[in-house]
C-alpha positions, -999 to 999 in steps of 0.1 A, spaced: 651 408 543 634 371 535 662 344 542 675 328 518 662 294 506 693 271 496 686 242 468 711 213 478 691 214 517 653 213 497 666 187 479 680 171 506 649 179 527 627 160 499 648 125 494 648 117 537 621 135 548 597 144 517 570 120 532 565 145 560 566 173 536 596 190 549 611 200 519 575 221 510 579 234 552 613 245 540 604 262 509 570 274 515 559 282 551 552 256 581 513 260 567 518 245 531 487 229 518 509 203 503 531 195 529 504 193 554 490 167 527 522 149 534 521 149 568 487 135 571 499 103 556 513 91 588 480 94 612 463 77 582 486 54 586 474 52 623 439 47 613 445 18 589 466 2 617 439 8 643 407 -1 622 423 -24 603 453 -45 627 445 -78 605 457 -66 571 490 -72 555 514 -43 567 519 -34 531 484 -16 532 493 2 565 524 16 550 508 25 518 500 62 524 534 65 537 547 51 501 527 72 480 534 105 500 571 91 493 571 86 459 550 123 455 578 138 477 600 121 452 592 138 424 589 172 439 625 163 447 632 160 412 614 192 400 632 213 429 669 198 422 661 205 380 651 236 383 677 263 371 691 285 395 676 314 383 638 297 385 648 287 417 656 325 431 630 341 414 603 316 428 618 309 466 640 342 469 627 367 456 641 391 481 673 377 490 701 394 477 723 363 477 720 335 445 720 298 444 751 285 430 747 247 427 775 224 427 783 185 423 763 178 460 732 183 442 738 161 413 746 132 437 713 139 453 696 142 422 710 105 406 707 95 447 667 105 442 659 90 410 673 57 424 656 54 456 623 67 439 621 45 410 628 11 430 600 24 454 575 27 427 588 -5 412 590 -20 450 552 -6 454 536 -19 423 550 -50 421 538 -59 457 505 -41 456 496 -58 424 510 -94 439 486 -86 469 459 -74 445 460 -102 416 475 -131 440 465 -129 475 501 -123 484 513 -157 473 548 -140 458 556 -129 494 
């Protein structure tokens, strides 16, 4: 019998951790195309900050950022879905069903919050670096 895949964790999974992809590792399998995606951000990261040491630190963290604010709204998706999407698409076989509570709307509201002031955070700083030369900051 498949385990079965509980809601409130994914969620949880894709506000802290949904950069690395660990909410699609939880979901899916450890081989998600997606998640793997995700993960790759970080030794991007790596290369920027080795080919690149002299640039601002914005542009080493940006793959990190927009795996985040992907991660973000795969968050959102996941912790909207009904219940009964959710069990027919991640347990199929289980014979238990997701019964979500108040947890996940915190999450949810705790998601859109964090999410939105990192897209707001990450354009108004790329586009200060972009149209400026950084002189905001």
């Amino acid at each position: 019998m498949p385990r079965h895949r509980n809601k409130t964790l994914a969620t949880f999974l894709g506000l802290f951790l949904g950069s690395l992809g660990a909410h699609r590792f939880y979901l899916r399998s450890p081989v998600d195309r997606l998640g793997l995606l995700h993960l790759m951000s970080v030794p991007v990261c790596g290369l920027i900050l080795g080919l690149a040491p002299h640039v601002d630190p914005f542009y080493k963290l940006l793959p990190l950022l927009i795996s985040g604010i992907a991660a973000f709204l795969e968050t959102l998706v996941i912790g909207l879905t009904s219940d009964e999407k959710f069990d027919a698409a991640y347990n199929a076989g289980s014979a238990r069903q997701s019964d979500s509570s108040w947890p996940l709307a915190l999450l949810l509201v705790l998601t859109l919050a964090v999410g939105a002031t990192t897209v707001i955070a990450t354009l108004s700083r790329l586009f200060d670096l972009l149209y400026t030369g950084g002189a905001y900051g």
